[in-house]
N, C-alpha and C positions, 0 to 999 in steps of 0.2 A: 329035490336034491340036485338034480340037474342045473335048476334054476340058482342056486347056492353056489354049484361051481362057476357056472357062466359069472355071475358078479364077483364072484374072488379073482378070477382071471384080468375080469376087466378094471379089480382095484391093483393089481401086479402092474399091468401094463401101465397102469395111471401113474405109479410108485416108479414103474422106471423108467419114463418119458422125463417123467419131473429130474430124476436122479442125472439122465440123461445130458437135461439142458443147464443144473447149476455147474455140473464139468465142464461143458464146454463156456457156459459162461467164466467160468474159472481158468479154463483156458485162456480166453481171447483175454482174461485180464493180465496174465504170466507175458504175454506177447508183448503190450501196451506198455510195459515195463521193462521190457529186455531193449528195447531200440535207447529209454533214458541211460540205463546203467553204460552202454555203449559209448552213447554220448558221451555222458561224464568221462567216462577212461580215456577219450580220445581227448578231450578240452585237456584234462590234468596230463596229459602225454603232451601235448604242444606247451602247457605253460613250462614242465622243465625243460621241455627242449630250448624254448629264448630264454629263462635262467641261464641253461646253462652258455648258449651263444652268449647273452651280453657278459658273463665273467670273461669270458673270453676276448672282450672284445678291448679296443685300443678306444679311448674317450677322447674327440676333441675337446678339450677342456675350454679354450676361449667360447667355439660355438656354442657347447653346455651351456657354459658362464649366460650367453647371451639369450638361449634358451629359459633357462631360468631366472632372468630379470623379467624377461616379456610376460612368461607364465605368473609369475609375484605381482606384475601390472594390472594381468588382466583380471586378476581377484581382488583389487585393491590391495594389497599388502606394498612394502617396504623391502626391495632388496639391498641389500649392501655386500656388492663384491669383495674379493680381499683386493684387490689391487685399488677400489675405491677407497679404501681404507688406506691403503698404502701412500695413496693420492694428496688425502688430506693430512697424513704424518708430511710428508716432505714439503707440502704446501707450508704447514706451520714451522718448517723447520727453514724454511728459504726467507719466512718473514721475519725470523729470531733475526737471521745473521745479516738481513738489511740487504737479502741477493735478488728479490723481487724484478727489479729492473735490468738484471743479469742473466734470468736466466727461468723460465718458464718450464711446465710440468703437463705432459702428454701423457693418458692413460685406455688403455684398450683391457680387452678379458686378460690378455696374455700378461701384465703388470703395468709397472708404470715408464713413463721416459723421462730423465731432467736433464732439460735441455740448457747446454752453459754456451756462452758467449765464448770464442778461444782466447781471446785477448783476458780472459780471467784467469787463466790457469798458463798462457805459452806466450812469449813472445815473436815479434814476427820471424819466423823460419826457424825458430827453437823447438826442438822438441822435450826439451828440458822444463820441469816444473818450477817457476819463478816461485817465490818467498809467499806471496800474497796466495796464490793457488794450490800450493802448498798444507797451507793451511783449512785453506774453506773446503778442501779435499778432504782433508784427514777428519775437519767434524762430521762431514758428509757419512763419511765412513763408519764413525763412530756412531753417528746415529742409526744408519742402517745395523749395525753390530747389535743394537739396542734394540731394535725392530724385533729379528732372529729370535733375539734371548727370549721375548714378549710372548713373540706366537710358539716359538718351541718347531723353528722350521731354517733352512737354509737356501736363501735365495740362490736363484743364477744371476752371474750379475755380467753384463755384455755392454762392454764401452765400443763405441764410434768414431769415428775420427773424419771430419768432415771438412774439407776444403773449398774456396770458392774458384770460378773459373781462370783464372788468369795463369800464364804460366810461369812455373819457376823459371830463373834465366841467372842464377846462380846460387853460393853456399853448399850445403852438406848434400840436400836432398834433389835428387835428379826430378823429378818429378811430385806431383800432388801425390798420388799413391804413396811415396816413399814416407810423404811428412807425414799425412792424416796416419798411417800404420804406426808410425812413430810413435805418434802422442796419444795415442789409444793403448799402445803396448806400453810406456810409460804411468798411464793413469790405472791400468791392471797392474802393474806390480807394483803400486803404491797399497792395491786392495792387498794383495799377496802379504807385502810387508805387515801388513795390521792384523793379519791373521785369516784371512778369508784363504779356502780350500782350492788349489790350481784347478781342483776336477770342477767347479762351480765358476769358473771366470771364463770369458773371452773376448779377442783385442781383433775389430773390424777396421780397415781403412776404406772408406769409399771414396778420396779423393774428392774432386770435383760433378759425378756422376750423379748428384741428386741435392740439386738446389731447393734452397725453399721458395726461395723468391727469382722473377728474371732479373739480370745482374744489370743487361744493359740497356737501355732507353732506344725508342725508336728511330732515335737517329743514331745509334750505334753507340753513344759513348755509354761509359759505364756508371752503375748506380750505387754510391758509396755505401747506403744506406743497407742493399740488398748485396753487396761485398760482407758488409759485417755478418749481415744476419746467416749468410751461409755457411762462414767459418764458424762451426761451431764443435763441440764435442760432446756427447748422450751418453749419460750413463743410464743403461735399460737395467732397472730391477727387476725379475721376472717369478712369476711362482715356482715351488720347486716341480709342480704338475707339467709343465711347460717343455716337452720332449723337444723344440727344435727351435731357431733363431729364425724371429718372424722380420721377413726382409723389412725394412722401409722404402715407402712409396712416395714418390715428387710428386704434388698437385701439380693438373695438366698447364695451369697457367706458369709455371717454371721458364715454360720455352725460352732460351731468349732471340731475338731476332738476328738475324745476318749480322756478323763480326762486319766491321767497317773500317775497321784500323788498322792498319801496318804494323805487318809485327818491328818493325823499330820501334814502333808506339808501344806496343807490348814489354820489347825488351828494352825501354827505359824505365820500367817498374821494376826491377829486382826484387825476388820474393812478396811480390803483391799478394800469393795466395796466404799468405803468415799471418 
């Protein structure tokens, strides 16, 4: 009898050793899983938090742009900008109207640039739109009008007004600033008049302050060639994404070397910057 209870005891304690170590194994399992669930809450806590930073946040849109061509390279894909697109509308639209040789087409993230000869549109020291630039304006215009309708968007549009170095030494305009401001605020209220929105246009004069070319040759005289191509006038189409006017930058070879000439030499040019 004795020997009856001894082994009943010793199957109790065996019953609750055992009972003993599937809890605590059940424990240590509860444990093993409490550090994942943690984790997870903490990841989906940092993922709204940069949701909600980037709604918040301000996009460069160029660097985007530029980010996102690289990223489409480095996968092999195809990207196509809007402003490359924008690019090759006005490219086929300068080759319609035979202005090729007039007038070239600059394009960055920020849109596009068409760069005119001023002798297309102003005579020298006019800030008045001759008959001929008059015209190649207003299809200009039209076509961009036609751009707008297409994409279902309203560009910025920011003209330039570009002079070469020489100084004025007579006529209307006191200086280069007064003319390139001129004929930029002129070629904006041409846009005005065709119907574009005053809050989407703006009229730059930069004068003489950013050449494309050096004007004068190393022995000082000046270079006709690089006269022309400074005078010029840009009209920037820009995205409507595009929050601010991205300056333009002179290539450092611009410079041009020490003036050598007397301003008598000078002021027998009147209106040489026209």
């Amino acid at each position: 009898m004795a020997l009856r209870r001894h082994l009943k005891a010793l199957e109790e304690e065996a019953n609750q050793a055992k009972a003993n170590k599937d809890s605590s194994a059940h424990a240590e399992g509860d444990d093993e899983s409490n550090w994942l669930v943690s984790y997870a809450d903490m990841m989906t806590l940092l993922c709204g938090f940069f949701i909600m930073m980037f709604s918040m946040a301000k996009l460069d849109e160029p660097q985007y742009e530029i980010v996102r061509e690289a990223i489409a390279k480095q996968f092999g894909g195809e990207f196509k900008s809007p402003a490359q697109e924008m690019a090759r509308f006005m490219a086929q639209f300068l080759e319609e109207k035979g202005l090729k040789t007039e007038a070239s087409i600059d394009v960055d993230p920020s849109g596009v640039s068409v760069i005119f000869k001023s002798a297309v549109f102003f005579n020298t020291l006019s800030a008045e739109l001759n008959p001929d630039g008059t015209k190649i304006l207003t299809q200009l215009i039209g076509a961009v009008k036609n751009r707008q309708e297409l994409e279902s968007k309203q560009f910025k549009i920011v003209v330039e007004g570009y002079t070469d170095g020489r100084p004025i030494t007579g006529g209307v305009f006191a200086s280069n600033w007064e003319l390139s401001s001129a004929r930029a605020a002129r070629v904006v209220r041409l846009f005005r008049e065709n119907g574009f929105s005053p809050m989407h246009l703006a009229a730059i004069g930069y004068g003489d302050t950013r050449p494309q070319s050096a004007e004068r040759s190393p022995s000082g005289e000046f270079n006709e060639e690089s006269l022309a191509k400074n005078r010029r006038v840009v009209v920037r189409i820009l995205e409507p994404s595009v929050s601010g006017i991205p300056f333009p930058k002179s290539p450092e070879n611009t410079i041009s070397p020490p003036e050598k000439s007397t301003p008598a030499a000078d002021s027998a040019q009147p209106g040489a910057s026209g």
